[in-house]
C-alpha positions in Angstrom: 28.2 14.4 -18.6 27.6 11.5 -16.2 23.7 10.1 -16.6 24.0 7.6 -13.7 24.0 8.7 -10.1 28.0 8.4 -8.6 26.5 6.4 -6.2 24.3 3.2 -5.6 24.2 2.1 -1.8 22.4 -1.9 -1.6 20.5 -2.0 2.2 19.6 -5.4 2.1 16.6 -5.9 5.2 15.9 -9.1 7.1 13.9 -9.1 10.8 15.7 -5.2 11.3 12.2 -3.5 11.2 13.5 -1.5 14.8 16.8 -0.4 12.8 15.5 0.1 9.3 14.4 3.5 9.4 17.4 5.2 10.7 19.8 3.4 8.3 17.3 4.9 5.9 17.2 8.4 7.3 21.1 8.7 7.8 21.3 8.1 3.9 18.3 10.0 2.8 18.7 13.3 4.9 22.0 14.1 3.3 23.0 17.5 1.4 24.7 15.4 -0.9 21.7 13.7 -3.2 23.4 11.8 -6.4 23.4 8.8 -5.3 20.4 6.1 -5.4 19.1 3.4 -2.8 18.4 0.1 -3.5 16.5 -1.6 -0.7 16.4 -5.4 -1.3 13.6 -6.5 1.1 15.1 -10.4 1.8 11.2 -12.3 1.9 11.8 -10.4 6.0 9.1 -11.9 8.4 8.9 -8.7 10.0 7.9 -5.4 8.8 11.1 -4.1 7.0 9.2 -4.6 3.6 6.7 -2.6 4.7 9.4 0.1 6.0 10.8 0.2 2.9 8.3 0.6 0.3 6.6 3.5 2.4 10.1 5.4 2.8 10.2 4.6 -1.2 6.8 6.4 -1.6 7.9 9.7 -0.4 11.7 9.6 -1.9 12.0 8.5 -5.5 15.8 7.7 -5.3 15.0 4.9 -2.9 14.2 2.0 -5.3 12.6 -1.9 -3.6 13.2 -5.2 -4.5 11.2 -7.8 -2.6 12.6 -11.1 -3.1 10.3 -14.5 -3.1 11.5 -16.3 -0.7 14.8 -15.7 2.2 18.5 -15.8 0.0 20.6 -14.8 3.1 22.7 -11.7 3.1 25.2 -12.5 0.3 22.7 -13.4 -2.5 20.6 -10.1 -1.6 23.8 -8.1 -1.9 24.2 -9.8 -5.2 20.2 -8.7 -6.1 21.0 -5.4 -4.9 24.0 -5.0 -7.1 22.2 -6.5 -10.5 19.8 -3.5 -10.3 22.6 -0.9 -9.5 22.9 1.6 -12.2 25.8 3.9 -9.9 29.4 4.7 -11.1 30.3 3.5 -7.6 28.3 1.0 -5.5 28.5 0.9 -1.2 26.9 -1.8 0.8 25.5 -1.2 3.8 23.6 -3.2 6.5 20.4 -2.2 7.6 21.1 -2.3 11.4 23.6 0.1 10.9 23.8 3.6 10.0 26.0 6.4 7.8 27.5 9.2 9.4 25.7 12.6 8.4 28.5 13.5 6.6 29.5 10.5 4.7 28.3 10.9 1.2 30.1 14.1 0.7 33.2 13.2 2.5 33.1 9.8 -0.2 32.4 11.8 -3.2 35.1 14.1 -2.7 37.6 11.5 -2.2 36.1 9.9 -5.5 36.8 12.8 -6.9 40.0 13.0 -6.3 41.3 9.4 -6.2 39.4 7.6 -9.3 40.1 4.0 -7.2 38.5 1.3 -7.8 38.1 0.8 -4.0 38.1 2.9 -1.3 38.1 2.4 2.1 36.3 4.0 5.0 36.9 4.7 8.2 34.5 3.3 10.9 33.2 3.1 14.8 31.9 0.4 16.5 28.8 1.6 18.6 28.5 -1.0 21.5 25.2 -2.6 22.8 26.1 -0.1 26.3 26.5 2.5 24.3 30.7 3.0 24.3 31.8 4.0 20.8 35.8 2.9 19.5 37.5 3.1 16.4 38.1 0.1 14.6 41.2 -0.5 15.4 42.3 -1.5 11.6 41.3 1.5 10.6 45.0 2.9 11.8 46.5 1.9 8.7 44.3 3.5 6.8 45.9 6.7 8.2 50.0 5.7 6.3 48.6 4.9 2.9 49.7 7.2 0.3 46.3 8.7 -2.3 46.3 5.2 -4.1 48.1 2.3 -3.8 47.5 -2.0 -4.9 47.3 -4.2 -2.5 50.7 -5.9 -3.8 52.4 -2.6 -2.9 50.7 -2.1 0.5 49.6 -5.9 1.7 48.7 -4.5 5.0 45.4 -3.5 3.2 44.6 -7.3 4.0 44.5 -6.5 8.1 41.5 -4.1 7.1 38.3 -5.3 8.3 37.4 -7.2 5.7 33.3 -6.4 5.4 31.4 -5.2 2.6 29.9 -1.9 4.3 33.6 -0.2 4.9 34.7 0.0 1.2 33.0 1.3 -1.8 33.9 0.1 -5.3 33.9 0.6 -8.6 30.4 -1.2 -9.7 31.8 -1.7 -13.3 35.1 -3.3 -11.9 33.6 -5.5 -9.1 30.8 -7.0 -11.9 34.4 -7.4 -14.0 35.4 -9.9 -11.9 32.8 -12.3 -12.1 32.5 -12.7 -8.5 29.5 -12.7 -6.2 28.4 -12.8 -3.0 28.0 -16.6 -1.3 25.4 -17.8 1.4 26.2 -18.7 4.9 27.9 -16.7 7.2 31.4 -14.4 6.6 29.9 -13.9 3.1 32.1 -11.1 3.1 35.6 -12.8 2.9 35.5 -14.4 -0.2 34.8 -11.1 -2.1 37.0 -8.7 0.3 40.3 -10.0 -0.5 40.0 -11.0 -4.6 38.8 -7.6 -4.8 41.5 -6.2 -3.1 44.0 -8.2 -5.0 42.5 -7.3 -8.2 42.4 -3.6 -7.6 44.5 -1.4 -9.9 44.2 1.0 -7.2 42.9 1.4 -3.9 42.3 4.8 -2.0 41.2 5.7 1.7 39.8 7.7 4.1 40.1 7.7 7.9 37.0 10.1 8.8 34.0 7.8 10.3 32.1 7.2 7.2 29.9 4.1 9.0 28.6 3.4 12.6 28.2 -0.2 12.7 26.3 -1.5 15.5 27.1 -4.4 17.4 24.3 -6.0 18.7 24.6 -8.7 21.2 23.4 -12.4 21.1 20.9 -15.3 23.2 21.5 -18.6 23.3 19.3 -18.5 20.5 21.6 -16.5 18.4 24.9 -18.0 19.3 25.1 -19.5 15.4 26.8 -22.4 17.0 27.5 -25.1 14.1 27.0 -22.2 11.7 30.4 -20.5 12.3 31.8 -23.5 10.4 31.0 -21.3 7.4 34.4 -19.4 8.0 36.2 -22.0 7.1 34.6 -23.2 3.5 34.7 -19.0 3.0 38.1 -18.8 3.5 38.3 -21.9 1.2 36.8 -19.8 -1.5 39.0 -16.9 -1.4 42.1 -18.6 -1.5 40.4 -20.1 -4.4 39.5 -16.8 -5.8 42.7 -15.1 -5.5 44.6 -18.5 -7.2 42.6 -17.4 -10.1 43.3 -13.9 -10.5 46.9 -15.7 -11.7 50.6 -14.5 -11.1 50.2 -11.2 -10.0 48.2 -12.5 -6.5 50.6 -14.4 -5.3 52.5 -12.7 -3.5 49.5 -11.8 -1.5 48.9 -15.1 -1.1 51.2 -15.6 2.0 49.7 -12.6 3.6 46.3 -13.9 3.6 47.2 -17.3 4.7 48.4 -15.4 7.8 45.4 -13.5 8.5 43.0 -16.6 7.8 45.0 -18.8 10.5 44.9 -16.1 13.2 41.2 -15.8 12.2 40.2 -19.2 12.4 42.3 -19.9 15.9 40.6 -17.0 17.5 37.3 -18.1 16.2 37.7 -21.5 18.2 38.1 -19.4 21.3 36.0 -17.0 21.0 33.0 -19.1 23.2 30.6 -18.6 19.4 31.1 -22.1 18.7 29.5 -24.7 21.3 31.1 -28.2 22.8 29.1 -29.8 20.4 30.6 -28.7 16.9 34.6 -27.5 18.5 36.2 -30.3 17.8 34.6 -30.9 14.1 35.7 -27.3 13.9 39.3 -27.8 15.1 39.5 -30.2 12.5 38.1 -29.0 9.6 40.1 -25.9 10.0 43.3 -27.6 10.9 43.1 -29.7 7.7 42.1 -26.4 5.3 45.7 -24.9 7.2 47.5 -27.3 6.2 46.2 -28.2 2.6 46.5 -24.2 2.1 50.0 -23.5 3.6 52.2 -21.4 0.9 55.5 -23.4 0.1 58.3 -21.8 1.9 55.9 -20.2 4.8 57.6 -18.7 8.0 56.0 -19.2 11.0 55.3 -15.9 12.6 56.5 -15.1 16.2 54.9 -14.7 19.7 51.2 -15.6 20.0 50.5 -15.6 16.2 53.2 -18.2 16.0 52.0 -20.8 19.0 48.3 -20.1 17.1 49.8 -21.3 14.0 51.7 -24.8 15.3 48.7 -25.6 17.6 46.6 -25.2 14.3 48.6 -27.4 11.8 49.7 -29.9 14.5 46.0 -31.3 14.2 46.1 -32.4 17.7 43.2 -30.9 19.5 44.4 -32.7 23.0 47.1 -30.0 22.2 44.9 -27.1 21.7 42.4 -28.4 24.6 45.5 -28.9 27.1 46.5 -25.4 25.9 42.9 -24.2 26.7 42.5 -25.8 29.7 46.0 -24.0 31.1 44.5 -20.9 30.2 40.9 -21.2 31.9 42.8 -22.2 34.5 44.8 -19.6 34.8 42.2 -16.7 34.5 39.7 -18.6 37.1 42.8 -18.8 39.4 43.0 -14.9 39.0 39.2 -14.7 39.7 38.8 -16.7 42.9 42.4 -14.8 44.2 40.0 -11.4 43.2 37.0 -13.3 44.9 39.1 -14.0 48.0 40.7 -10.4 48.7 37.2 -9.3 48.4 36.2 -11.2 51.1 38.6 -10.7 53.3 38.1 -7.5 52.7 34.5 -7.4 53.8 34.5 -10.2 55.8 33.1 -13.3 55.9 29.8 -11.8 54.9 30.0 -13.5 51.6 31.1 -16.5 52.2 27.6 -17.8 53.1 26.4 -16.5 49.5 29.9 -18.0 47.8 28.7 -21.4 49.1 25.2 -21.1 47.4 27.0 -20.3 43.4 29.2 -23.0 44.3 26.2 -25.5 45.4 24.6 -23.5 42.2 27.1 -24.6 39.8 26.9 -28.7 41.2 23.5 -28.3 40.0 24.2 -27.1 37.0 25.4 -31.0 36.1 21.7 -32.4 36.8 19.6 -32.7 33.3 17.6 -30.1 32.5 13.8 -30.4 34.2 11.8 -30.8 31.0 8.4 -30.2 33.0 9.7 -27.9 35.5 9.0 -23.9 35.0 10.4 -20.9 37.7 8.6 -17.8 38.1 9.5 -14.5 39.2 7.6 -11.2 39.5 9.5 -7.6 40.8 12.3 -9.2 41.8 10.6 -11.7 44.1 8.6 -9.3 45.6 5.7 -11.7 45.0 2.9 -13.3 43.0 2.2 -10.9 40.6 2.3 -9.7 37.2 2.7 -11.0 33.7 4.8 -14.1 35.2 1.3 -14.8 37.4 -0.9 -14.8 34.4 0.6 -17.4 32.3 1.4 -19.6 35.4 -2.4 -19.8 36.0 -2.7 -20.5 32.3 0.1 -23.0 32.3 -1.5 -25.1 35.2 -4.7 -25.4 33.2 -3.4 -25.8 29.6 -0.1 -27.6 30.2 -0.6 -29.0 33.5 2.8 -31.4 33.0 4.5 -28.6 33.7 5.3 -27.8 37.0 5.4 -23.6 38.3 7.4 -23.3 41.4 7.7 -19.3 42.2 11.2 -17.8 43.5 10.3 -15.3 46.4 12.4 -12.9 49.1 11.7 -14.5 52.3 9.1 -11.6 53.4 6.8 -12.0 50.3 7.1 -15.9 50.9 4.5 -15.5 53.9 1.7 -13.9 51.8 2.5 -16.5 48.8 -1.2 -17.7 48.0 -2.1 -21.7 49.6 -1.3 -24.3 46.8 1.2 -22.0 45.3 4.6 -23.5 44.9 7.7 -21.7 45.7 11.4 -21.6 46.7 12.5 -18.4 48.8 15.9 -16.8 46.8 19.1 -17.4 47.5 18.4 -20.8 49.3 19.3 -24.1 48.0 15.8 -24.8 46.9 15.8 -21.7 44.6 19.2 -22.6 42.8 18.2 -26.1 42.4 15.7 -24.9 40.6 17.3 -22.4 39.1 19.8 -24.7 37.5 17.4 -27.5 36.4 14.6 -25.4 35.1 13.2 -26.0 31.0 11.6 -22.5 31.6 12.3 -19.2 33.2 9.6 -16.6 33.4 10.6 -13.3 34.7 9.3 -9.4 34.6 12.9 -8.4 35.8 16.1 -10.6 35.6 17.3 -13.0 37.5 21.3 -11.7 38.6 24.8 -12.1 37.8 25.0 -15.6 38.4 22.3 -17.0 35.8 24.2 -19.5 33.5 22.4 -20.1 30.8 22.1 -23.7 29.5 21.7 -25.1 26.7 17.9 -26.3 26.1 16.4 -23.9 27.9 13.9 -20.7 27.6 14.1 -17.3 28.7 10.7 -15.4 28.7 11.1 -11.9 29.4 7.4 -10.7 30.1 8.4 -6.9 30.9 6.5 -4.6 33.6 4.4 -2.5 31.6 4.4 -0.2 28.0 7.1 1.9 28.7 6.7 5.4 28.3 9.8 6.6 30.3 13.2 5.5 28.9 14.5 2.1 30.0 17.5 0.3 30.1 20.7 1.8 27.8 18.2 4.3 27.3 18.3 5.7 30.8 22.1 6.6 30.4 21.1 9.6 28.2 19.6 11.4 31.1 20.6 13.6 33.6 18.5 11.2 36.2 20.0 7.9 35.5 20.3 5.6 38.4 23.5 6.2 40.4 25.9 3.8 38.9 24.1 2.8 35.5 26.8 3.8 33.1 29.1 1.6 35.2 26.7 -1.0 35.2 25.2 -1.1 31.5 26.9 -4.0 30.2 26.2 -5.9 33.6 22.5 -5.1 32.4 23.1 -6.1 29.0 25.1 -9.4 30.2 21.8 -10.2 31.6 19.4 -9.7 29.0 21.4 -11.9 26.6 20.0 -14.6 28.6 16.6 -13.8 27.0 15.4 -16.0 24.5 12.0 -14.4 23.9 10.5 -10.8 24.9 7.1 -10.5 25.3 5.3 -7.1 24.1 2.5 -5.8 24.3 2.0 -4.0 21.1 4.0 -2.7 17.7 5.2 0.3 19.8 6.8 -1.4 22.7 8.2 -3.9 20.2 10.9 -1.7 18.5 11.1 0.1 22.2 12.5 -2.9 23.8 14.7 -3.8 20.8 16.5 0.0 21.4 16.9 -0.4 24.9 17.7 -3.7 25.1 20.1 -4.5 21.9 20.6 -8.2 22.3 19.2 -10.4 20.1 15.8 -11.9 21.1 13.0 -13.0 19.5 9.8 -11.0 20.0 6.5 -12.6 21.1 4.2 -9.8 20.3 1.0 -10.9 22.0 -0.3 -8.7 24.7 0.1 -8.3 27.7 -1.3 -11.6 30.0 -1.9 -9.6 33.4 -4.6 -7.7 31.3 -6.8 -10.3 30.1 -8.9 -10.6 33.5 -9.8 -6.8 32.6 -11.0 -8.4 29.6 -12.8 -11.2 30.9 -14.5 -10.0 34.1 -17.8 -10.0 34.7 -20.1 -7.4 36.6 -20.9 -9.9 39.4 -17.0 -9.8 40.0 -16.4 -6.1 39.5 -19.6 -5.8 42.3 -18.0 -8.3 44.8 -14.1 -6.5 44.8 -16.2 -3.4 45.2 -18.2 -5.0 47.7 -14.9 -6.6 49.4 -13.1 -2.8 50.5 -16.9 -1.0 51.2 -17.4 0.6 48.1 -21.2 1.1 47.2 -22.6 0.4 43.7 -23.9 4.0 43.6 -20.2 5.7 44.6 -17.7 6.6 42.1 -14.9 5.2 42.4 -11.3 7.6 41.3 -7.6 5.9 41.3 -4.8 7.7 41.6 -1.7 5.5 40.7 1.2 8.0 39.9 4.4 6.4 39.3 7.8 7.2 41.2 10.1 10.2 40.3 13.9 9.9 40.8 14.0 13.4 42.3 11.9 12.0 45.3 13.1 10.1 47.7 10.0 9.1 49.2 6.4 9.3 47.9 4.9 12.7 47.8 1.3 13.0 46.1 0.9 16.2 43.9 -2.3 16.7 45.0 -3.8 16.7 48.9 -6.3 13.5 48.7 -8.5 14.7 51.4 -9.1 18.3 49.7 -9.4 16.2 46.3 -12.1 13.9 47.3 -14.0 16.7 49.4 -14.0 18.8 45.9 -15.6 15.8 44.0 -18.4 16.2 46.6 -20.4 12.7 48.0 -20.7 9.8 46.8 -17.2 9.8 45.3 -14.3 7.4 46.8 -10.4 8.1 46.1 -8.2 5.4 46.0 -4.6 5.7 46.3 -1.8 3.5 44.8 2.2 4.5 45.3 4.4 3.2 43.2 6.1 -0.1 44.4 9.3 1.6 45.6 7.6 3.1 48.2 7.2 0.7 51.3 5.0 3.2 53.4 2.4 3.3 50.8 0.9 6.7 50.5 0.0 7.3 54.4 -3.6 7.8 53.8 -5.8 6.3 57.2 -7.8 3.3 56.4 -11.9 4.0 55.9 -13.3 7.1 54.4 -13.1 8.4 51.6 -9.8 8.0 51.1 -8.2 4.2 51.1 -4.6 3.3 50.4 -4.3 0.5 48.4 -0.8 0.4 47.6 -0.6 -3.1 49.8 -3.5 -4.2 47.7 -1.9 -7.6 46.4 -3.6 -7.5 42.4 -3.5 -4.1 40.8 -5.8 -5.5 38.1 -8.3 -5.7 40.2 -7.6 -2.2 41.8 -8.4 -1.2 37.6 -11.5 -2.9 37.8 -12.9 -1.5 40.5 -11.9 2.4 39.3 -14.6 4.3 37.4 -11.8 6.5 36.4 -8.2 6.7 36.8 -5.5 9.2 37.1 -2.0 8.5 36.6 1.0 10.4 35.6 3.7 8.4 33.1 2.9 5.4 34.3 2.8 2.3 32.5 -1.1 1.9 34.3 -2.5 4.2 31.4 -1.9 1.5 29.3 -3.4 -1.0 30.7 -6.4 0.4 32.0 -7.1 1.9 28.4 -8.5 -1.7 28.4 -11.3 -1.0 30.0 -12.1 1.7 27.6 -13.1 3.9 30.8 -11.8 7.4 31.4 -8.4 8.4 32.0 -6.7 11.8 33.4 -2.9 12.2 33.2 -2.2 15.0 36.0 1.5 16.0 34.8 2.3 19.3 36.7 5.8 18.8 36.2 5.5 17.0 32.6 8.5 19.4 31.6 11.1 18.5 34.5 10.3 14.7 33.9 10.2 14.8 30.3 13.9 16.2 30.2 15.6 14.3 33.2 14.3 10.7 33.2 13.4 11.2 29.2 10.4 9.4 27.5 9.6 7.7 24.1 6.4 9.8 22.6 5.5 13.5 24.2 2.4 12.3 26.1 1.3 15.6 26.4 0.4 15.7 22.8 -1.3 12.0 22.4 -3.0 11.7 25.7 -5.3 9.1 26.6 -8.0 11.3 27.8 -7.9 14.6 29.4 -4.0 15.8 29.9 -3.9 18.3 33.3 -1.1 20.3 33.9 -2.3 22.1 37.5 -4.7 21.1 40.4 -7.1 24.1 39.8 -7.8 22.6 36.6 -7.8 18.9 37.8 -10.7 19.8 39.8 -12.5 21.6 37.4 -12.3 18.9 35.0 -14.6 16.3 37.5 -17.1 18.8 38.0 -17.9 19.8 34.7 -17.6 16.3 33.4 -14.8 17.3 31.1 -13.0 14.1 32.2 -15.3 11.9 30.0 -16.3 14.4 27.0 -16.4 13.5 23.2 -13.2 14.8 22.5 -11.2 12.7 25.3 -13.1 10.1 24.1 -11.9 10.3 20.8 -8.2 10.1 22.0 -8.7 7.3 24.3 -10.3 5.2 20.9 -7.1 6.6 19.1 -4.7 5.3 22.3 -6.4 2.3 22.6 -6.1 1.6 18.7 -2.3 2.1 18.8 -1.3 0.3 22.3 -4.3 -2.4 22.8 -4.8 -4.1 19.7 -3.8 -7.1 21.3 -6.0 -7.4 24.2 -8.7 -9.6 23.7 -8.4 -11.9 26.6 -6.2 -14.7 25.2 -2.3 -13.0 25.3 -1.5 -15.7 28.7 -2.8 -18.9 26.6 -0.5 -17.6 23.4 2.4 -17.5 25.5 1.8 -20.9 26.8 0.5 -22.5 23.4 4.0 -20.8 22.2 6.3 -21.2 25.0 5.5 -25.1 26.4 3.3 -26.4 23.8 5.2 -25.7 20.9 2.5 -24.1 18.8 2.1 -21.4 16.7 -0.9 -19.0 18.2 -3.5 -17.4 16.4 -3.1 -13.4 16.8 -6.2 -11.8 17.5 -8.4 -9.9 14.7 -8.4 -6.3 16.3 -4.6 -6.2 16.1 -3.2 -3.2 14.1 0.4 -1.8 13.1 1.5 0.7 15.3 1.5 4.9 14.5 4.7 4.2 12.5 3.4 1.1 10.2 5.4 -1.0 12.6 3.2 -4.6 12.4 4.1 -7.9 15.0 6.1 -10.3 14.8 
């Protein structure tokens, strides 16, 4: 009778707070329970500790080891695997998850094989959401109930990671063989273990999702990818010691390693900088480790092979070159039907990239900064905040604004900008140390080398954003076709700024490239901090409010099902309800050019041209809004808010949303007009229990807001400096804490 679960899966966790919890869940919520989780928290600098240790406090099989200080993924593998008590032992990455069916599916074929490996069959799940097979995973389909690697060598064309194979825990300690540092740890354990096998056993059901995130120029690894080639150094090493019966897999690896390392070189993940170093130091391990009597391969696996052991990287660049060339030819003869096709409409804009890309050989501006709010829609935003911060605390550094032509004449006096798609605006464009954007810039953003990406988003996002948005029957026309366009984009981003713990794991799901997160606040919100009476009395003051009136905002946000804006509510009838002395403003949503059609004066005003929306908040005694990110912000104020959501239902299901708003309002949640109205004149707007959830909304999405987010971006982004996080600042609902 077994004492020992048949299974131990190791989950080491580093900076994967956003994925950690469904790796956990996929491996906790199965029917099949003998098995135990090790969760080896890697000294993380985000919150996956934390994760794991409450996830270990409601399920006992889930077992924590928090090591002192970072090892890397190999050594915590290795940590993982010292505490493993399991018959069999699975590793598996915390970004990725299990499929629900796994653990059975892996018992039974335990069960029925007694290998000391198995392999499993695996998708790749996409950053834009397409799903494939792993291609190696056909030959898992023609091997017999157990083989050994000496019988079927094509086990060596398997993807050679740690999470697709589960082993025998008392054979892989046998071999006396760990897990290194660095990058590719997984190579050097792979294919000894595979060698060493006495039998191997597979199955081609989707055991694993692994997730492929994309990268930043932050995350490219650059000189790091040299690591393949001292790991490959160490498995050759490895298998030479298993003795006689390895060699004849010897040649079969040899084969795999070239084809790896030449596709490596050209796979852009190793910059100008470290290729060459590269080229050599794999050229020379090719050569030291080439089997006596190897044949060359044929076709492409053969020209990869002499380019390699020639050592003659004029070769390999002359090679490269022919083959750029050859591709861009393609591309410009595409680029040219195009316009022929259409005209010479483009031509004008062909120009401009090409004038874009000259300037792309100037230095980089050290002290020169580009802003951009909504798309150039104006001066606005998150982007405007920390320019005004930047010009007082790092005033070396220059904030030119790109603009559309129309939003260029209401650009404020002594405001710098260049109007988009103009020489001006890809000179600077090009040049630029630092981009600040609430959007992207487009297609044609090369990112260089030296310089930084601050995404400031618009708002909290309630509704479902980017790859998000294609799980809804309301997507934008054209976004599936268009999600890895998006996702091109965003792996421009070096930094993300967030508001709070919540939006932090929000924009890592909707957004999977890599970034690093800047959880500060919101900037745009720190005037609602910092304002003063006399200023609230003068805006007032500014559109003919009196001190005595009270002042309502409606700010609903825009619905895909309407093509123009359409209040849910008739203003005039609202405002007469509220009786005298009340004034209604109105704010459409930024899509809508006409505004929301109410006449200037009365009691009724249309503010949706009104330039700063902040101050719009400030004025408002109270606001309603819809799903809109305004809630959030104006939860600042700590004044009362009214979510009027007739059609909560028909949004919630068609553009989809992150938390059901109806059940955590911040303030009073009103699904019909009759009971809108009723609400201001019996006070139940501002009651103690509304109050209570606006304290519990403002807790969860405001921590950050004390006034200070714009001079943390700028003491972070230009200074070099590591802010100080304000006091008030709390994990979100979910235990999530900044980072």
């Amino acid at each position: 009778m077994r004492t020992v679960p048949l299974l131990s899966v190791v989950v080491p966790a580093y900076d994967v707070q956003d994925y950690l919890g469904e790796c956990l869940d996929s491996l906790l919520t199965q029917r099949f329970t003998d098995v135990e989780v090790i969760g080896v928290d890697d000294c993380s600098p985000d919150g996956s500790g934390r994760v794991l240790d409450e996830y270990a406090a409601r399920d006992p099989r889930l077992r924590v080891l928090h090591l002192p200080v970072n090892r890397g993924l190999g050594p915590a593998r290795n940590a993982g695997l010292a505490a493993a008590t399991g018959e069999y032992v699975w590793f598996v990455d915390s970004d990725d998850w299990v499929d629900e069916q796994s653990l059975a599916r892996i018992a039974a074929r335990l069960a029925a094989t007694e290998p000391d490996v198995l392999l499993l069959g695996h998708e790749i799940n996409h950053p834009d959401l397409r799903v494939q097979r792993d291609p190696g995973d056909a030959l898992l389909t023609g091997l017999p109930a157990t083989c050994t690697a000496a019988e079927r060598p094509e086990v060596f064309r398997v993807f050679p990671s740690a999470w697709n194979k589960v082993v025998r825990r008392e054979f892989l300690l046998g071999l006396g063989i760990d897990y290194p540092a660095g990058w590719y740890e997984d190579l050097p354990v792979s294919y000894p273990m595979l060698a060493a096998a006495g039998s191997i056993a597979a199955t081609d059901a989707v055991c694993y999702h692994y997730r492929q995130r994309g990268g930043s120029i932050l995350a490219t690894g650059g000189a790091r990818n040299l690591d393949l080639i001292s790991q490959y150094e160490l498995a050759f090493a490895r298998l030479a010691a298993l003795g006689e019966a390895a060699a004849p897999l010897v040649p079969v690896l040899y084969r795999v390693m070239v084809k790896h390392l030449f596709v490596l070189l050209g796979s852009g993940r190793i910059g100008a900088a470290d290729r060459r170093a590269y080229f050599r130091r794999a050229s020379d391990l090719a050569r030291r480790l080439r089997p006596a009597g190897f044949v060359p391969p044929a076709g492409g696996d053969g020209v990869r092979y002499r380019l390699l052991v020639s050592g003659s990287w004029p070769a390999v660049a002359a090679v490269r070159t022919a083959y750029r060339g050859a591709r861009d030819g393609r591309r410009v003869a595409r680029r040219a039907r195009r316009l022929a096709h259409r005209g010479g409409s483009l031509a004008g804009k062909s120009l401009l990239r090409g004038y874009y890309h000259a300037q792309l050989r100037r230095p980089v501006d050290e002290h020169l900064a580009l802003y951009c709010a909504y798309w150039g829609r104006g001066y606005a935003g998150n982007p405007k905040a920390i320019y005004e911060k930047a010009r007082e605390l790092a005033p070396a550094v220059r904030g030119v604004w790109a603009v559309t032509a129309e939003a260029a004449r209401e650009m404020p006096p002594g405001v710098e900008y260049v109007v988009q798609d103009t020489p001006a605006f890809f000179r600077a464009l090009a040049t630029a140390k630092y981009l600040v954007n609430n959007n992207n810039f487009g297609n044609y953003l090369v990112k260089r080398p030296g310089t930084v990406f601050l995404q400031t988003h618009h708002g909290t996002p309630l509704k479902s954003m980017g790859v998000d948005e294609r799980r809804h029957p309301l997507a934008p026309a054209g976004k599936h076709a268009t999600t890895q366009s998006l996702l091109a984009r965003c792996a421009a981003w070096d930094y993300d700024l967030s508001s709070n713990g919540y939006s932090s794991t929000i924009w890592h799901q909707a957004y999977p490239v890599d970034f690093r997160t800047l959880e500060y606040g919101y900037p745009r919100n720190d005037v609602l901090v910092d304002a003063t009476a006399a200023q609230v009395s003068a805006l007032r003051t500014r559109l003919g409010i009196g001190p005595d009136e009270t002042v309502v905002l409606y700010a609903p946000t825009h619905r895909e099902y309407q093509p123009h804006y359409r209040p849910l509510f008739d203003p005039a009838e609202f405002v007469a309800a509220l009786g005298p002395r009340h004034r209604l403003l109105t704010r459409a949503h930024y899509f809508y050019a006409e505004g929301t059609g109410a006449e200037p004066g009365g009691a009724v005003l249309d503010v949706s041209s009104y330039p700063v929306v902040e101050e719009l908040y400030l004025m408002a005694d109270v606001l309603i809004t819809d799903y809109s990110s305004a809630m959030f912000d104006y939860a600042v104020l700590d004044r009362p808010i009214v979510i009027y959501a007739p059609d909560w239902n028909v949004y919630r299901d068609t553009r989809g949303v992150y938390f059901n708003l109806a059940a955590a309002p911040p303030g009073l949640f009103a699904r019909d007009y009759a009971e809108l109205v009723e609400a201001f004149r019996t006070g139940a707007v501002d009651t103690a229990a509304t109050r209570q959830r606006r304290a519990e909304f403002r807790d969860r999405f405001c921590g950050f807001d004390d006034g200070r987010a714009a001079e943390r971006v700028v003491r972070k982004l230009m200074l070099g400096e590591e802010p100080e996080l304000p006091a008030a600042a709390r994990p979100d609902s979910a235990g999530q804490p900044g980072r």
